[in-house]
TORMAR-662688 format. One record per residue (C-alpha): residue in one letter; x, y, z. Coordinates in Angstrom, 1 decimal, decimal comma. Layout:
<code A c1 X c2 Y c3 Z>
...
END
This chain:
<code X c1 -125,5 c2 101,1 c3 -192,2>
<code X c1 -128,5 c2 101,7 c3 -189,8>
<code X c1 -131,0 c2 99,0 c3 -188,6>
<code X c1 -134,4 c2 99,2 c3 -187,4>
<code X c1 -135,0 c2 99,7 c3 -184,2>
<code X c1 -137,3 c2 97,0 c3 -182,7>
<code X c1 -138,4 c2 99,0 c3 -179,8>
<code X c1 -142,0 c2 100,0 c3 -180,0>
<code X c1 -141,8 c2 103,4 c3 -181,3>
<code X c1 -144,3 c2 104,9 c3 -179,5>
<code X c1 -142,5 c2 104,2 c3 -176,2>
<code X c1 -139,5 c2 104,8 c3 -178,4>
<code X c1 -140,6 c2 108,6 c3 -178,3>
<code X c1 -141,5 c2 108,6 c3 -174,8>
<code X c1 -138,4 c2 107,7 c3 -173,9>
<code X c1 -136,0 c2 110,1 c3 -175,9>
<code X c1 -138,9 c2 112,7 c3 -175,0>
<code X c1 -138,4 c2 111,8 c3 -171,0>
<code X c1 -135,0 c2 110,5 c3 -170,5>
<code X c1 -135,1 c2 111,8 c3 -166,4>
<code X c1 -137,6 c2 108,9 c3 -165,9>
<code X c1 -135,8 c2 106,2 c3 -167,3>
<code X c1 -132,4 c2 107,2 c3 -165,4>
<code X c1 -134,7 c2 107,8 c3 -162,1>
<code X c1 -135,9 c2 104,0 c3 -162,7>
<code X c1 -133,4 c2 101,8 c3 -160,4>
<code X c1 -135,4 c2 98,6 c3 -161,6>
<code X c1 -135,2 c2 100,0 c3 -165,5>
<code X c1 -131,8 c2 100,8 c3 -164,8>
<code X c1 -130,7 c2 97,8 c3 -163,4>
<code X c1 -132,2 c2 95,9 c3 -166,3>
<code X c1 -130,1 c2 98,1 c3 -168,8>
<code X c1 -126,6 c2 97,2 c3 -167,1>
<code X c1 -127,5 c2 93,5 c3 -167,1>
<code X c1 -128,5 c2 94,0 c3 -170,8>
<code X c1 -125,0 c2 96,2 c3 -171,4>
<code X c1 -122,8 c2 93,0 c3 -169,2>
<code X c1 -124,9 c2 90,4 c3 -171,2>
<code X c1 -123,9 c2 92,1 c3 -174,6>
<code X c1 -120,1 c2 92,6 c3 -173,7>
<code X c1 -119,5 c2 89,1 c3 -173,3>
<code X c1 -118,4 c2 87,1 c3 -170,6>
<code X c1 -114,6 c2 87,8 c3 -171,5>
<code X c1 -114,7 c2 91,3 c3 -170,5>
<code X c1 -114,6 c2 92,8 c3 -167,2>
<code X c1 -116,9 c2 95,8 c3 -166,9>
<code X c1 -115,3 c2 97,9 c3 -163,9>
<code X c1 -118,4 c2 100,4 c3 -163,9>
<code X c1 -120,7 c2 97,4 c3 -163,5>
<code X c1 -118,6 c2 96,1 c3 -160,6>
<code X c1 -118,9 c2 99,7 c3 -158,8>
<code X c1 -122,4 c2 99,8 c3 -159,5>
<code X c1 -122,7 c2 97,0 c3 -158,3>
<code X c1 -120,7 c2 97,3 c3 -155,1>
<code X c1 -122,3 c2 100,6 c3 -154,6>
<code X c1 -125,9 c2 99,0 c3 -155,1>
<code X c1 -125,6 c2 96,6 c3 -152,4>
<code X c1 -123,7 c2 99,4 c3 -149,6>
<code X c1 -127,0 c2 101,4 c3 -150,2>
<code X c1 -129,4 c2 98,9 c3 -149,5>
<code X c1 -127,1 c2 98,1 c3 -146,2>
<code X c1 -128,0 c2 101,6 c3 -145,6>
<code X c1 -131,1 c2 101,7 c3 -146,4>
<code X c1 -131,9 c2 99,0 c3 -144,1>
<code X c1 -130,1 c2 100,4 c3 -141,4>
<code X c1 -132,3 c2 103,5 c3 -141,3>
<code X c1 -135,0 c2 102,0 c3 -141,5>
<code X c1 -134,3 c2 99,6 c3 -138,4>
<code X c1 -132,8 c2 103,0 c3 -136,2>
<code X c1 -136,7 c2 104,2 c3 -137,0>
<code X c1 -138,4 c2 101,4 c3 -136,4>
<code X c1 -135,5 c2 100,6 c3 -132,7>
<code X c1 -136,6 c2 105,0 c3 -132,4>
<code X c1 -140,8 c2 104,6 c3 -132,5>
<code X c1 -140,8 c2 101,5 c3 -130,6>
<code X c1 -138,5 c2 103,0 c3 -127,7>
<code X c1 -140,8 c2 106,0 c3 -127,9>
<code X c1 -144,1 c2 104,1 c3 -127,9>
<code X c1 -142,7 c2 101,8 c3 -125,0>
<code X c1 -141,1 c2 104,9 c3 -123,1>
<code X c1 -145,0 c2 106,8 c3 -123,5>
<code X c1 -146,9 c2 103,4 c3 -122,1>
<code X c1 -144,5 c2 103,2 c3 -118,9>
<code X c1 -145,4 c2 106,6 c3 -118,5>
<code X c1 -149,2 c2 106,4 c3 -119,1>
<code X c1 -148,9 c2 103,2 c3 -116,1>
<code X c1 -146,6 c2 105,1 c3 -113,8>
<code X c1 -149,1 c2 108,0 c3 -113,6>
<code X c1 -152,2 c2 105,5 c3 -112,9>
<code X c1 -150,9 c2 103,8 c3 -110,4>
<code X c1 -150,6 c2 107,0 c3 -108,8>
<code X c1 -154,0 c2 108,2 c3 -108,7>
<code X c1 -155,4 c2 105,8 c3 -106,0>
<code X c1 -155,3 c2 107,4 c3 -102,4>
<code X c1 -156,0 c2 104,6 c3 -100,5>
<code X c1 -153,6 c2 101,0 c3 -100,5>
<code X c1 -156,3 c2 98,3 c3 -101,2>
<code X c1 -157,1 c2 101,0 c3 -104,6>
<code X c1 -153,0 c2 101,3 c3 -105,4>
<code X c1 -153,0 c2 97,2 c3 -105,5>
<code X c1 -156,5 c2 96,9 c3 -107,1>
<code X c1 -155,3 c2 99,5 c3 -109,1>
<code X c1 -152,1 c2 97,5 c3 -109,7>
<code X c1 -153,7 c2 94,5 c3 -110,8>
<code X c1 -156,5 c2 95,9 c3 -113,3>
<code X c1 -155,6 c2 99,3 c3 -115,2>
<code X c1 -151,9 c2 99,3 c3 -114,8>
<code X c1 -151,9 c2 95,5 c3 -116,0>
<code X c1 -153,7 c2 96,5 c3 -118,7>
<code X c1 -151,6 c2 99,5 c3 -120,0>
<code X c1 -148,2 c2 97,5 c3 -119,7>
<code X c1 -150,0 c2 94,5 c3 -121,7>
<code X c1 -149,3 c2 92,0 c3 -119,3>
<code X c1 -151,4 c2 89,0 c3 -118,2>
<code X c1 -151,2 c2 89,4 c3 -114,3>
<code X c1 -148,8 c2 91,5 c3 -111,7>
<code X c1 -147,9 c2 90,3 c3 -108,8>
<code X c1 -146,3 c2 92,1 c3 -105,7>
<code X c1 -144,4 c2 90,2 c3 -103,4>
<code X c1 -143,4 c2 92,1 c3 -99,7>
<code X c1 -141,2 c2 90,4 c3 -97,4>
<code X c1 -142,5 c2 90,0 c3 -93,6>
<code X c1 -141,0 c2 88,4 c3 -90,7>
<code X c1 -144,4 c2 88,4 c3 -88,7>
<code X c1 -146,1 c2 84,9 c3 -88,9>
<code X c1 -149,6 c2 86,4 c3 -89,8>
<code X c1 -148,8 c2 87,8 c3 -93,2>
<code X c1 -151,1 c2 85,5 c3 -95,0>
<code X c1 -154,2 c2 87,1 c3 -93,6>
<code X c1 -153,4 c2 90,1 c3 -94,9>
<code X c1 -152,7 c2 89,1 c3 -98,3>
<code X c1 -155,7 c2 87,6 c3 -98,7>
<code X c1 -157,8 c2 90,8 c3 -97,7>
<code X c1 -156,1 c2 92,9 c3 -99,9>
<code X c1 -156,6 c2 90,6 c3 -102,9>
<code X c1 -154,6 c2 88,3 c3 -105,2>
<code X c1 -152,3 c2 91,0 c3 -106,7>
<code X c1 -150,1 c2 91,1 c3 -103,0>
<code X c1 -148,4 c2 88,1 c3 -101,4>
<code X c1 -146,7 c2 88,1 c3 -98,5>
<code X c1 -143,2 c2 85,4 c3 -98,1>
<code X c1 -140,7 c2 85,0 c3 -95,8>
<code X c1 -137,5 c2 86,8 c3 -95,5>
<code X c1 -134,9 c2 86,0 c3 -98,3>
<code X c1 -137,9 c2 84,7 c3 -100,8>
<code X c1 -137,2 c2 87,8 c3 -103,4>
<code X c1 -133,2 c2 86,8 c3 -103,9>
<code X c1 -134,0 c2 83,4 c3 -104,0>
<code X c1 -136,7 c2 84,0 c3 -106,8>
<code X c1 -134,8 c2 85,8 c3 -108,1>
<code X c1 -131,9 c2 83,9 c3 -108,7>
<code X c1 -133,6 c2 80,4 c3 -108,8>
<code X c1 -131,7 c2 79,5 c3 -105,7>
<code X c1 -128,2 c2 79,6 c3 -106,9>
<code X c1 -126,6 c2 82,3 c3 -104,8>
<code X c1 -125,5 c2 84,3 c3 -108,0>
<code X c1 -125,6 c2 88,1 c3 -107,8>
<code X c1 -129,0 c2 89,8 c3 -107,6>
<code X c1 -129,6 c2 92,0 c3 -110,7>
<code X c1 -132,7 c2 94,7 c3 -110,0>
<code X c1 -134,2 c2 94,0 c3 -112,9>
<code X c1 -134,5 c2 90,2 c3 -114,5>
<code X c1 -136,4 c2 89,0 c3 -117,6>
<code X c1 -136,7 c2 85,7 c3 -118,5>
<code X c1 -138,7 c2 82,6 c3 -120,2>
<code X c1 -140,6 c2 80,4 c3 -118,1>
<code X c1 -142,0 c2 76,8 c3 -118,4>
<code X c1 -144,7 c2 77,9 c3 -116,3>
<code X c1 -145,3 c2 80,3 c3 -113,3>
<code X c1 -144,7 c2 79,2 c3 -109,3>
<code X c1 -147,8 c2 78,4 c3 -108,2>
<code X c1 -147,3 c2 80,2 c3 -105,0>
<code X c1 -146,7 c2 83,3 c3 -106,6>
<code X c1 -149,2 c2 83,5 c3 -109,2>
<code X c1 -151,7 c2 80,8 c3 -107,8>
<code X c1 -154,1 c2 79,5 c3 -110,6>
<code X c1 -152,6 c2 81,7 c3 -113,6>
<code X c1 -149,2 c2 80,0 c3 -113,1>
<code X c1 -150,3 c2 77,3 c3 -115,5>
<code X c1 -150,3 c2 79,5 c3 -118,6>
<code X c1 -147,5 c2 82,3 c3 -118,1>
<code X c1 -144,7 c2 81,7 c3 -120,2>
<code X c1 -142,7 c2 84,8 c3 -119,4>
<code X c1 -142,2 c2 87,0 c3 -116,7>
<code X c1 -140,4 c2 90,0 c3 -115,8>
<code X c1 -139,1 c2 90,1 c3 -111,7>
<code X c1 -138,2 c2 93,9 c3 -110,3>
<code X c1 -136,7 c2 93,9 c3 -107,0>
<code X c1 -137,6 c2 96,7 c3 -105,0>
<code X c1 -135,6 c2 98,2 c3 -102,3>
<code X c1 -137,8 c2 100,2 c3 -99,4>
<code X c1 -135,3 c2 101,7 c3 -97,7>
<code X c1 -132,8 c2 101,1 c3 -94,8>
<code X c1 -133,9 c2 98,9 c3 -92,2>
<code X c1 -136,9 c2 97,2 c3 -94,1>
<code X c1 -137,2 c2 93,9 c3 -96,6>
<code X c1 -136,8 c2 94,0 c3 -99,6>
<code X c1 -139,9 c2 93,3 c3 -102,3>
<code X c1 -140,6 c2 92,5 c3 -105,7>
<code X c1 -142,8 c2 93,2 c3 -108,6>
<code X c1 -143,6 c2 90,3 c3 -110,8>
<code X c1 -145,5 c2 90,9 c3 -114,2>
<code X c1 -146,4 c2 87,5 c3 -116,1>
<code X c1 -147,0 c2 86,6 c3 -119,6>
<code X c1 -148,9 c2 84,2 c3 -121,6>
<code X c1 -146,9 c2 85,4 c3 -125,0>
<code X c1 -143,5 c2 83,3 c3 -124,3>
<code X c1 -141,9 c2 86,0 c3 -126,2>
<code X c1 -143,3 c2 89,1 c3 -124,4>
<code X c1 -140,1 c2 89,0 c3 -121,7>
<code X c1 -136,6 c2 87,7 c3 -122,7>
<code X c1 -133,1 c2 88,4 c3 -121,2>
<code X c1 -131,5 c2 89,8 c3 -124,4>
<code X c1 -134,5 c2 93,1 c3 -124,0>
<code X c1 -133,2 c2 96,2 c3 -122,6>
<code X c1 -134,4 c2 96,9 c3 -119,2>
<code X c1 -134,3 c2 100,7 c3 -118,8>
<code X c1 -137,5 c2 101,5 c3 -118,8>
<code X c1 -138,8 c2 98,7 c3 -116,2>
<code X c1 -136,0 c2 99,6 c3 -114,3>
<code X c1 -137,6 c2 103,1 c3 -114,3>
<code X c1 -140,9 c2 101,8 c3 -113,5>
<code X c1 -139,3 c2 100,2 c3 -110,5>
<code X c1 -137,9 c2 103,1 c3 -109,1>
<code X c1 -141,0 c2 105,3 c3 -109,0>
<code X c1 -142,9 c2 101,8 c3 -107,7>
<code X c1 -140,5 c2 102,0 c3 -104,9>
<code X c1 -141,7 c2 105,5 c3 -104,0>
<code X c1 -145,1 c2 105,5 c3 -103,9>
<code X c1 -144,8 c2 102,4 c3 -102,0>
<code X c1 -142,8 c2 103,6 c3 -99,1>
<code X c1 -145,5 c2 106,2 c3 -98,7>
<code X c1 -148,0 c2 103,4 c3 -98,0>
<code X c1 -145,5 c2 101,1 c3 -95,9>
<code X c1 -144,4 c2 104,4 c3 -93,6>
END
C-alpha cells in the first residue's frame, strides 16, 4: 500500500530531477539526518549519525584552523610590508635633525603609532640643550636610564625588545602626550663597543596596540637596521 506523498510535487520533481544539489546541501543534509534520528526513535543508536556527526564537528575544527593560519599569514605579511615601507623612510633623510624629524612625522605615521621617542645616553652635563634643538622626538638621560626604563627599576634581565600596557606615559619621556598613551613598545639599541646604549620608544593611545603576549620579530628587526643608520650619524 502506497501513500501520498505530501511534498509539494513540483519541488518533488526537482528534486528526483537534481539529486547532486540536495546531497551538496550540508544545511539540507543536516536537516535530513535529524529528520532520519527523529523518526528512528530515541531507542535506537544510529552509528552513521554518530560518525557524521563526529566527522561534522572535526571539519569545522579544520575549517577554522585554516582560516586563522590565513588570516595569522596576511596579517604577518601586511605587518612585515609596513616595517619595511618605515625602515626604507627613515633612510632617505641625509642630514640628522631630517632622520629625527623624519622619525617623528612619516615613520610615526607608517607604523601607526601616536608618538616615537628616542632616548641616547650621555655622560656630558649639557645634553639637554641639545635635545631641545633637535626637537621633541630625541631626549637625552643619564647613563643607566634605558635598563632602568626598561625594567621598571627592578634589576631583572634586559630583554631588547619589550611591549607592554601602560597607565600612562613618563612624563619625562614623552612630555605632554604622556597623559594619553596607553601602550608602548621600548627597543634598546646597542651602538657599538665603547658607547651608551639607547632606546626607541613608540607610544599608543589604543591600550591594545602593544601587549607582551605579541611577537616581537619584526620590531626587533626594525631595531637592528635603527641601530645602523644611527651609528652613521653618532661616528
Amino acid at each position: 500500500m502506497t501513500t501520498k506523498p505530501k511534498i509539494d510535487e513540483a519541488v518533488r520533481d526537482q528534486i528526483l530531477a537534481q539529486p547532486d544539489v540536495v546531497l551538496e546541501d550540508a544545511d539540507l543534509m543536516r536537516a535530513l539526518v535529524l529528520a532520519n534520528d527523529r523518526a528512528m526513535g530515541s531507542n535506537i543508536v544510529d552509528l552513521r549519525g554518530l560518525a557524521m556527526e563526529r566527522l561534522e564537528a572535526r571539519l569545522t575544527r579544520l575549517e577554522d584552523t585554516h582560516r586563522n593560519m590565513i588570516a595569522a599569514a596576511y596579517e604577518n605579511l601586511a605587518g612585515t610590508n609596513q616595517v619595511h615601507r618605515a625602515i626604507l623612510c627613515m633612510l632617505d633623510p641625509v642630514d640628522f635633525e631630517g632622520f629625527l624629524r623624519n622619525l617623528g612625522s612619516e615613520v610615526a605615521a607608517i607604523l601607526r603609532v601616536d608618538t616615537i621617542r628616542l632616548v641616547l645616553e650621555s655622560s656630558q652635563s649639557d645634553g639637554a640643550p641639545v635635545a631641545e634643538k633637535l626637537g621633541d622626538v630625541l631626549h637625552v638621560a643619564a647613563p643607566g636610564f634605558v635598563d632602568d626604563y626598561l625594567t621598571g627599576g627592578r634589576g631583572t634581565p634586559v630583554r631588547p625588545v619589550v611591549l607592554r600596557q601602560i597607565r600612562e606615559g613618563s612624563a619625562t619621556v614623552y612630555g605632554e602626550a604622556s597623559g594619553w598613551l596607553r601602550s608602548e613598545a621600548c627597543l634598546r639599541l646597542d651602538f657599538g663597543s665603547g658607547r651608551l646604549p639607547g632606546m626607541l620608544l613608540m607610544g599608543a593611545e589604543d591600550p591594545h596596540q602593544f601587549s607582551p603576549s605579541q611577537g616581537v620579530d619584526l620590531l626587533t628587526f626594525f631595531a637592528g637596521v635603527f641601530e645602523r643608520a644611527m651609528r652613521r650619524w653618532l661616528s
